[in-house]
DRENDO-1510 file (C-alpha; in Angstrom, 1 decimal, always signed):
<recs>
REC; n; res; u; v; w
REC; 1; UNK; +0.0; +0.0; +0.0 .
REC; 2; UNK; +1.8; +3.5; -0.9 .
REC; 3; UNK; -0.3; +5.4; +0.8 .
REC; 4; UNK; +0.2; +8.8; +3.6 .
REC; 5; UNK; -1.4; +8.6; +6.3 .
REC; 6; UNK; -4.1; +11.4; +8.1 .
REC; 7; UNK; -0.5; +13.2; +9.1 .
REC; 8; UNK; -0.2; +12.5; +13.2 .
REC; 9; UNK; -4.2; +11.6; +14.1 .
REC; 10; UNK; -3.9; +8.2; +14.7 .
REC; 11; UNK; -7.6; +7.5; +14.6 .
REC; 12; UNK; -7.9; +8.8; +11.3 .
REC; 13; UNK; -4.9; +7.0; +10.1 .
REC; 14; UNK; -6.3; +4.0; +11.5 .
REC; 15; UNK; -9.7; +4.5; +9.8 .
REC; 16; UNK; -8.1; +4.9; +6.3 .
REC; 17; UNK; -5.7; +2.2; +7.0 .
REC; 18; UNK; -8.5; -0.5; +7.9 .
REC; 19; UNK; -10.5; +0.8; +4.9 .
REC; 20; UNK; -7.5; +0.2; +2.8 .
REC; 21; UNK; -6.6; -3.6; +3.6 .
REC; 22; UNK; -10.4; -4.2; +2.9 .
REC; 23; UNK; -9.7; -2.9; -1.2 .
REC; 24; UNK; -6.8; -5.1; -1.0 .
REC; 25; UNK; -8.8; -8.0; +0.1 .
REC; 26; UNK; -11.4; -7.0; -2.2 .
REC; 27; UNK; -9.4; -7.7; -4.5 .
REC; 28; UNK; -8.3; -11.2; -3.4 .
REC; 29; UNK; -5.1; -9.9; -1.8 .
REC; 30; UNK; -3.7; -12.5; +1.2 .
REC; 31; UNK; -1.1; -10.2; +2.3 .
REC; 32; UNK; -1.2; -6.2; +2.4 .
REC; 33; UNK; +2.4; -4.5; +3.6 .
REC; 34; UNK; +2.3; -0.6; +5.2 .
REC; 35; UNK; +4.6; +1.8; +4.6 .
REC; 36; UNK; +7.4; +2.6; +7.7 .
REC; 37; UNK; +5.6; +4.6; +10.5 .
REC; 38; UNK; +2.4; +4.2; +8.9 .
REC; 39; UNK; +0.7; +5.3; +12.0 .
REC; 40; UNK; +0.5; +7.8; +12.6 .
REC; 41; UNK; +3.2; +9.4; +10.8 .
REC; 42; UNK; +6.9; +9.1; +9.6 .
REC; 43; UNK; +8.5; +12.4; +11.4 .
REC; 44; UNK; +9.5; +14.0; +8.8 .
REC; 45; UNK; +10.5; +17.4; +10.4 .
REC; 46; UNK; +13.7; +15.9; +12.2 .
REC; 47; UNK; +15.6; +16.1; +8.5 .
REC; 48; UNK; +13.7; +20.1; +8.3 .
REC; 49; UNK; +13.7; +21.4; +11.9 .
REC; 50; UNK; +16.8; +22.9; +13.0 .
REC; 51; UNK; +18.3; +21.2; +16.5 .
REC; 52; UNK; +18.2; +24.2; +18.6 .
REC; 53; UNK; +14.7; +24.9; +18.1 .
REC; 54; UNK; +13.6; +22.5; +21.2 .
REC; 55; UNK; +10.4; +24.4; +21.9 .
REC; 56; UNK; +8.9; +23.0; +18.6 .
REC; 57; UNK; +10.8; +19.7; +18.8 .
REC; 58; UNK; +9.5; +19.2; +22.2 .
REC; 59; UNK; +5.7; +20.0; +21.3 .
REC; 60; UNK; +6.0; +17.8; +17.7 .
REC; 61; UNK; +7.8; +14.9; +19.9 .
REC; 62; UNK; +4.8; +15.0; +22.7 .
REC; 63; UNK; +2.3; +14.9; +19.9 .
REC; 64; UNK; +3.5; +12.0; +18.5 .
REC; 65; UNK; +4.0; +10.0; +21.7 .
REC; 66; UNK; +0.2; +11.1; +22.4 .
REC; 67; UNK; -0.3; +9.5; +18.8 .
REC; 68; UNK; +1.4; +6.3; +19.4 .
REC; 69; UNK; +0.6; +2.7; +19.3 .
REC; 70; UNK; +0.8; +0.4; +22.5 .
REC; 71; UNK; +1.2; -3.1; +21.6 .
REC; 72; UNK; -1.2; -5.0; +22.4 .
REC; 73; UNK; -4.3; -2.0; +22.4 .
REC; 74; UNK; -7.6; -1.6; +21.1 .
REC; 75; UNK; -5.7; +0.1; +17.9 .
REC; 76; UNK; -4.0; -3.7; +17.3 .
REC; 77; UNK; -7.8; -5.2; +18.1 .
REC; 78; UNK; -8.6; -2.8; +15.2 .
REC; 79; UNK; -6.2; -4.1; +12.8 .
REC; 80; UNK; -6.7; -7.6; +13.7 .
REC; 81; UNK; -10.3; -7.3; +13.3 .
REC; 82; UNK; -9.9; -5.6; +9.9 .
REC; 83; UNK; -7.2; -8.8; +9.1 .
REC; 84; UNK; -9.4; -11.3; +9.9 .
REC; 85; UNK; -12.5; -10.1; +7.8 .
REC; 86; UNK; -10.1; -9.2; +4.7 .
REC; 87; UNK; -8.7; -12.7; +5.1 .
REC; 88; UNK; -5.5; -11.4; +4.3 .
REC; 89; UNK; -2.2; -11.3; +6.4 .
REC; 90; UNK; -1.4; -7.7; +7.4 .
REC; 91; UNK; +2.5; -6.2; +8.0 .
REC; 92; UNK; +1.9; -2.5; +9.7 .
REC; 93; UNK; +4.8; +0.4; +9.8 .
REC; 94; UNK; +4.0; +2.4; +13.2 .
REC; 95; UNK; +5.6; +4.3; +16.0 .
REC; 96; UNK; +5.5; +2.1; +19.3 .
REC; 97; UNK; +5.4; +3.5; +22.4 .
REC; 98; UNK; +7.5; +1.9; +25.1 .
REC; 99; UNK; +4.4; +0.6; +27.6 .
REC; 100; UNK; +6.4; -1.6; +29.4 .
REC; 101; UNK; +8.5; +0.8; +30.6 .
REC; 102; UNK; +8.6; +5.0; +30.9 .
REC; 103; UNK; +5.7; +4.7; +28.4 .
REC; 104; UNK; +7.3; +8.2; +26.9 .
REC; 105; UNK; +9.6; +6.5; +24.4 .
REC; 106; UNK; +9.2; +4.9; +20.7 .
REC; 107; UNK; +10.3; +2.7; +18.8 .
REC; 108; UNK; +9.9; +2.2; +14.7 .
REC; 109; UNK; +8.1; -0.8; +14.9 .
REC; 110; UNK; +6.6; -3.6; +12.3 .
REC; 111; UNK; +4.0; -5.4; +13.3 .
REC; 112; UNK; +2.8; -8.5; +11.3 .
REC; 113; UNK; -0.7; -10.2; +12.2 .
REC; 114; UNK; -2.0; -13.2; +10.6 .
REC; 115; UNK; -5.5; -13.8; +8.2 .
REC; 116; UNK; -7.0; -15.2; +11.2 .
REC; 117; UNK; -5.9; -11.9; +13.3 .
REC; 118; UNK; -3.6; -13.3; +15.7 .
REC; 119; UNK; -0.8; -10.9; +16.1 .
REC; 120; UNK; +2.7; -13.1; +14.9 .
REC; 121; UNK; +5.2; -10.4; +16.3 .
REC; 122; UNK; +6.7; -6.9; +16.3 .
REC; 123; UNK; +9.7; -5.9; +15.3 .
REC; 124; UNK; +11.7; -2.7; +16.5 .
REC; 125; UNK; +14.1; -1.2; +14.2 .
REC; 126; UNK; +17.7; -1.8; +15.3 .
REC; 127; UNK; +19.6; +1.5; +14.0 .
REC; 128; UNK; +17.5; +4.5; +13.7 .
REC; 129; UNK; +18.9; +6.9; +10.6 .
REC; 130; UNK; +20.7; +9.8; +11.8 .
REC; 131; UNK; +18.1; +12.5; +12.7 .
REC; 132; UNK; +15.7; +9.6; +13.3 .
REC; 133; UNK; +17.3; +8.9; +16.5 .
REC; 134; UNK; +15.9; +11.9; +18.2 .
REC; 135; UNK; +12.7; +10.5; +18.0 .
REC; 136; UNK; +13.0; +6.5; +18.3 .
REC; 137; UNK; +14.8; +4.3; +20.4 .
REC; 138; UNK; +17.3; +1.3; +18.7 .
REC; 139; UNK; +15.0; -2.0; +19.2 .
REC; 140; UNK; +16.9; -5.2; +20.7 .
REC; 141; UNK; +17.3; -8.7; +18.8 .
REC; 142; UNK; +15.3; -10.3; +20.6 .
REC; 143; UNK; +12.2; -9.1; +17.8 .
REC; 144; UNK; +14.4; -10.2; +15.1 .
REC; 145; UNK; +12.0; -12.7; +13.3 .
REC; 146; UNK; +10.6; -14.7; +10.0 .
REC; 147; UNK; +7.2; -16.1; +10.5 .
REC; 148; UNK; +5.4; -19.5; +9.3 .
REC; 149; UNK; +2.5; -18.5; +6.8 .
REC; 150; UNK; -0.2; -20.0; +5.2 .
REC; 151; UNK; +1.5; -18.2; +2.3 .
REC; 152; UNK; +5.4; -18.4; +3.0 .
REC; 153; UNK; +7.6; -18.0; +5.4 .
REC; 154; UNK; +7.7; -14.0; +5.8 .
REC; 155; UNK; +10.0; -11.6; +7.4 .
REC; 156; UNK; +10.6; -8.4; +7.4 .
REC; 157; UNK; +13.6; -5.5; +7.2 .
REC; 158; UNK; +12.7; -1.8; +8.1 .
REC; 159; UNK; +14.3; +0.9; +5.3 .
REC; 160; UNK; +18.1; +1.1; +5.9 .
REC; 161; UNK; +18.0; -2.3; +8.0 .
REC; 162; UNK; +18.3; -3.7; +4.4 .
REC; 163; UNK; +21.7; -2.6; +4.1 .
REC; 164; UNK; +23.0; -4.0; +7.5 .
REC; 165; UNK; +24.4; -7.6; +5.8 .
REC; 166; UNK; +23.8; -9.3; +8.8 .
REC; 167; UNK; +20.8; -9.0; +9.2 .
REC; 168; UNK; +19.8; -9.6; +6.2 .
REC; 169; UNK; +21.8; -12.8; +6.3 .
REC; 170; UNK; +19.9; -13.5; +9.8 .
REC; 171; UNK; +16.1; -13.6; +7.6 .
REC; 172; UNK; +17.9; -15.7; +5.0 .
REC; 173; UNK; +19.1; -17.8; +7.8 .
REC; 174; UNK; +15.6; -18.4; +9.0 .
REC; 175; UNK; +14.4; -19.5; +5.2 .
REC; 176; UNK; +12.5; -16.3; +4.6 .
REC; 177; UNK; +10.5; -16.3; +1.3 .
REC; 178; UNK; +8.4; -13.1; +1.8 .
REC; 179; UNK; +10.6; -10.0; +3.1 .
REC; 180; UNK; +8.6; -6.8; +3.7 .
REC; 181; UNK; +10.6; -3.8; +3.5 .
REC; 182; UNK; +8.4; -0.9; +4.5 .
REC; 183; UNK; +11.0; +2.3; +4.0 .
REC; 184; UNK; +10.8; +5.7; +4.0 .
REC; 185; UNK; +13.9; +5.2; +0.9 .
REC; 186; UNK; +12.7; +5.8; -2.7 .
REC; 187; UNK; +15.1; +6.2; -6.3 .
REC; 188; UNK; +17.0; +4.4; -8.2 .
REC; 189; UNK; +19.5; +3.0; -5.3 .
REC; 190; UNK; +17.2; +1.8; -3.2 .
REC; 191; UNK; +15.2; -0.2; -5.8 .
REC; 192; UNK; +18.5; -1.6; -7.2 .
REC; 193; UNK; +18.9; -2.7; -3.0 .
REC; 194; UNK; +15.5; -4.2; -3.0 .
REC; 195; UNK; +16.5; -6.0; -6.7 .
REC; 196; UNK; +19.9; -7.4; -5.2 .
REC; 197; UNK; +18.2; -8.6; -2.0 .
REC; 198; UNK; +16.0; -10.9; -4.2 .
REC; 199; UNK; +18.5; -12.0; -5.8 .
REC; 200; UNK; +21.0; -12.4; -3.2 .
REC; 201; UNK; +18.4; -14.1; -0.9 .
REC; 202; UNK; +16.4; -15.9; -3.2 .
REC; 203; UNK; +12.7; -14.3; -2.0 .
REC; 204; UNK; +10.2; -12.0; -3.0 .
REC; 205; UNK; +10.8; -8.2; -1.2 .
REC; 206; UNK; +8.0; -5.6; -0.6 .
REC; 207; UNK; +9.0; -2.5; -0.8 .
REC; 208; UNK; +6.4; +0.1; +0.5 .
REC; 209; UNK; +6.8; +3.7; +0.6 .
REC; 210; UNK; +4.4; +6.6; +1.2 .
REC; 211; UNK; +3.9; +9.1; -1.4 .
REC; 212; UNK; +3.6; +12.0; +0.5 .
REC; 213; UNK; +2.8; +15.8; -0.6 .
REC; 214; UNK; +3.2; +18.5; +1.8 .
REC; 215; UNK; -0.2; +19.6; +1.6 .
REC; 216; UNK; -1.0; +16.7; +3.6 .
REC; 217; UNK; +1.2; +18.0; +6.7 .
REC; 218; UNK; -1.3; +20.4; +8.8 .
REC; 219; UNK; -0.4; +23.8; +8.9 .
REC; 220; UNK; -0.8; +23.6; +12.5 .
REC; 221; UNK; +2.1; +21.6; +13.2 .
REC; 222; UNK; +4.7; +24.6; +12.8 .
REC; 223; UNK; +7.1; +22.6; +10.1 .
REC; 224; UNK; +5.3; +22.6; +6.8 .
REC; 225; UNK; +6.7; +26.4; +5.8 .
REC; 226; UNK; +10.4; +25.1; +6.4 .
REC; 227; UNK; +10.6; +22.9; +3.3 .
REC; 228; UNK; +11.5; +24.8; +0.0 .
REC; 229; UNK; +9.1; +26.3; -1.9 .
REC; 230; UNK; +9.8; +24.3; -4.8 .
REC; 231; UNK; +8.7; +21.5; -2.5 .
REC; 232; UNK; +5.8; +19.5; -3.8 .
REC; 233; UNK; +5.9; +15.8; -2.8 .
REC; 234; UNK; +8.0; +15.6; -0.4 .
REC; 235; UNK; +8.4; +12.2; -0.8 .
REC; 236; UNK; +7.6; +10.6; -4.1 .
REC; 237; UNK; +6.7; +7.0; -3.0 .
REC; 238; UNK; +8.6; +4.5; -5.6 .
REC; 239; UNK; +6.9; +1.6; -4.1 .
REC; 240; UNK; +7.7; -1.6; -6.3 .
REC; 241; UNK; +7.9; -5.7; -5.3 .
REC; 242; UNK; +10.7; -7.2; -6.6 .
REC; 243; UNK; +11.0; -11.4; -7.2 .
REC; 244; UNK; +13.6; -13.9; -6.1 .
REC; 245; UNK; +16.1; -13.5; -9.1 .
REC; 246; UNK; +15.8; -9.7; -8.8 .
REC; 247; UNK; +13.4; -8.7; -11.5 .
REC; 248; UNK; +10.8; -5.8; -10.3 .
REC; 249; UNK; +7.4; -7.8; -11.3 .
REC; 250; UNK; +5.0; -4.8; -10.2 .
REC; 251; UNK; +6.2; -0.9; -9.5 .
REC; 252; UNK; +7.6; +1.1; -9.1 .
REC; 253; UNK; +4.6; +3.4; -8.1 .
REC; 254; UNK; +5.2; +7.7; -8.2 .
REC; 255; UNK; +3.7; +10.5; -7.2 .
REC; 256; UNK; +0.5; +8.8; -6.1 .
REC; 257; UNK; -1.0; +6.9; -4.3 .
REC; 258; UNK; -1.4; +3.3; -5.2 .
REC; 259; UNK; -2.0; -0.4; -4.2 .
REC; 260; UNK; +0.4; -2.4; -5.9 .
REC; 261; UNK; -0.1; -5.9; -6.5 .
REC; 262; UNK; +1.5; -8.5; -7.9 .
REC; 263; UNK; +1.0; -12.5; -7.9 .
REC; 264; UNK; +3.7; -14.2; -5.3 .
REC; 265; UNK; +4.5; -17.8; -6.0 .
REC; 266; UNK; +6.8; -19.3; -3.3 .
REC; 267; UNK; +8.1; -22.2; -5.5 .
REC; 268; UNK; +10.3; -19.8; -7.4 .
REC; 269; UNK; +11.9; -19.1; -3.9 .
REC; 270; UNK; +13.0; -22.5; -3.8 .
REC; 271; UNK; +14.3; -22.5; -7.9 .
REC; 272; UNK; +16.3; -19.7; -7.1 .
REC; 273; UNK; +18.5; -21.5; -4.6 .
REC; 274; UNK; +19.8; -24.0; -7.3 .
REC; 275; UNK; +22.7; -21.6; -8.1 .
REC; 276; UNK; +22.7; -19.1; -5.2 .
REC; 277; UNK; +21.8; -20.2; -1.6 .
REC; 278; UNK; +23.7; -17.8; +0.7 .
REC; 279; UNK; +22.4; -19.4; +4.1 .
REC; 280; UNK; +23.0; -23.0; +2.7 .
REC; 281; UNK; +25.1; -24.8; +0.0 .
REC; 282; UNK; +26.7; -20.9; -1.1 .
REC; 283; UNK; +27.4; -20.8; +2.8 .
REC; 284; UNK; +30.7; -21.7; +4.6 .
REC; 285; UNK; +30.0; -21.9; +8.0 .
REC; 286; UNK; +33.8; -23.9; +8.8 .
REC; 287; UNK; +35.3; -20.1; +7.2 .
REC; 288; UNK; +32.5; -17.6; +8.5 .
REC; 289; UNK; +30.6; -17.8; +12.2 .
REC; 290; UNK; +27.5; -16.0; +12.4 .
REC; 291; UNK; +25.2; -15.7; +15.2 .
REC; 292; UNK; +22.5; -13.8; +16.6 .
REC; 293; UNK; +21.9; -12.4; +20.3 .
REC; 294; UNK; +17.8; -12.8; +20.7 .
REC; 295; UNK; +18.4; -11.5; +24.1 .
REC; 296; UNK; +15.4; -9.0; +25.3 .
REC; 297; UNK; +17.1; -6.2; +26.8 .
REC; 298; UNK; +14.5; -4.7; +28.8 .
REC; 299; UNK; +14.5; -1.0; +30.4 .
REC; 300; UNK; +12.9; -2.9; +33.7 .
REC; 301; UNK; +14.3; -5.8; +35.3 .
REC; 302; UNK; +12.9; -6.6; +38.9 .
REC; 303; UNK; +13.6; -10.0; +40.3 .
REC; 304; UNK; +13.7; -11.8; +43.9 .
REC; 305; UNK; +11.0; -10.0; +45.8 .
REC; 306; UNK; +9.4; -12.3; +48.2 .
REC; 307; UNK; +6.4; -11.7; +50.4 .
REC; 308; UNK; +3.8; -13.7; +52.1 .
REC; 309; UNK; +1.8; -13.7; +49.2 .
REC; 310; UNK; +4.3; -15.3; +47.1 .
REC; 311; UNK; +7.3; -14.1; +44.9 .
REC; 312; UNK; +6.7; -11.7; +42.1 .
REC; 313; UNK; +8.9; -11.3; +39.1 .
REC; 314; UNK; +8.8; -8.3; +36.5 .
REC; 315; UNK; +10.8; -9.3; +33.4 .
REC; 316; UNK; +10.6; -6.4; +30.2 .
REC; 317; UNK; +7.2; -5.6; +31.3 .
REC; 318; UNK; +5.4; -8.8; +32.0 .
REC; 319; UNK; +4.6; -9.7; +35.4 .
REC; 320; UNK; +4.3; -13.6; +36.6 .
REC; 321; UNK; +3.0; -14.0; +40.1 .
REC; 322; UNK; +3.5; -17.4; +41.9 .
REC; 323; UNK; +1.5; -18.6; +45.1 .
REC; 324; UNK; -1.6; -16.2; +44.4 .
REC; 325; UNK; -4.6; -18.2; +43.8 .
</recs>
């Protein structure tokens, strides 16, 4: 889907996102991918608003944090709901907001749910981009993840993530068929990227953009008059979906917006691997040691308290009480 969102109103963005998966499924699409930070916006103004003007930061920061997703929430329930009745698998570009901890942070976060509308996982973005890190927090291994489908197995890579080799060598690692890269990246570089990932992998990729014109930023939000006036779109989308021996089979998509589609058959994943199977035959694991540190690393740790009711641990946010009936 290369779509923008209703720019930082998270209900509205929700509404238009919901009514967008049922087109797709409409349609007879089984899997629908979001752009990055879908909901309820990809902040835009860290590249536009100068660092030492904190008053506006500050006020555009607590917006978004008031606009942010809590995983699990009635806005997942929402999307799950809307999953389920499409039929169709459903990977979502948001901003996360840390509940299980100061509740004040966030995180660029994936979320994939099911056709049935179970929620598979989340994934927080490892390395924020440069100005991006005033805004989100780096997300931990431990969300690092390629799910079993009814389609395929799918994983997914947010924007620059696709150029960190090793991860991309972790979703090959896990046999991933499907990668969704939801991005905020668009040209000619980053669909060559998405075109050497299928071939180098052997899968299909996804990548999703929004198309985004600066009439859709509010006035209100005190950023929209920094851009240049020659500024139109302000970004121009490029979303395309690329097979396993590299060719782009459907995009890419500019200057509007646009639900792409394109027919995904996971036998060709298995073709391409013949010649080129970097996680397997092309691999050598006696000449190259690669691992991967799941490890949550949680902001709250709390362990050992006893009482007469029984001991209570607190572990990244979930709480397991034993002796309370």
């Amino acid at each position: 889907v290369q779509a923008a969102p209703v720019f930082m109103d998270l209900d509205a963005s929700l509404e238009k996102a919901c009514d967008l998966i049922a087109d797709a499924g409409r349609e007879g699409a089984k899997l629908v991918v979001f752009p990055e930070a879908f909901l309820p916006a990809y902040p835009d103004w860290v590249w536009v608003v100068p660092g030492g003007n904190s008053g506006l930061l500050d006020e555009l920061y607590a917006e978004l944090v008031a606009n942010a997703v809590a995983i699990p929430s009635e806005v997942t329930e929402r999307l799950s709901k809307a999953a389920r009745q499409a039929g169709m698998h459903v990977v979502m570009g948001l901003n996360e907001r840390n509940q299980e901890a100061s509740d004040a942070s966030l995180y660029n976060t994936m979320l994939t749910i099911d056709a049935s509308g179970r929620i598979l996982g989340k994934h927080r973005k490892l390395v924020p981009t440069a100005g991006e890190r005033t805004v989100w927090a780096q997300g931990d291994g431990s969300t690092l993840e390629s799910y079993d489908t009814s389609l395929a197995k799918l994983g997914g890579l947010i924007c620059w993530e696709n150029y960190m080799p090793l991860a991309r060598q972790a979703m090959y690692a896990w046999g991933t068929q499907i990668l969704a890269a939801p991005t905020w990246d668009r040209g000619d570089l980053w669909v060559a990227t998405l075109r050497h990932i299928g071939k180098e992998g052997g899968l299909y990729v996804i990548g999703c953009c929004q198309a985004l014109h600066l009439r859709d930023i509010p006035d209100r939000l005190g950023f929209s008059e920094l851009y240049s006036e020659s500024v139109g779109w302000i970004n121009t989308g490029g979303s395309c979906i690329v097979d396993p021996k590299g060719n782009v089979v459907a995009g890419p998509e500019h200057k509007k917006e646009e639900i792409v589609y394109a027919e995904i058959d996971p036998r060709l994943t298995r073709a391409a691997k013949r010649m080129l199977d970097v996680a397997g035959h092309y691999a050598r694991p006696d000449v190259f040691r690669f691992e991967v540190n799941r490890s949550p690393n949680p902001m709250l740790r709390t362990t050992g308290l006893e009482g007469e009711t029984g001991q209570v641990v607190l572990d990244a946010g979930r709480a397991k009480v034993e002796g309370i009936e």
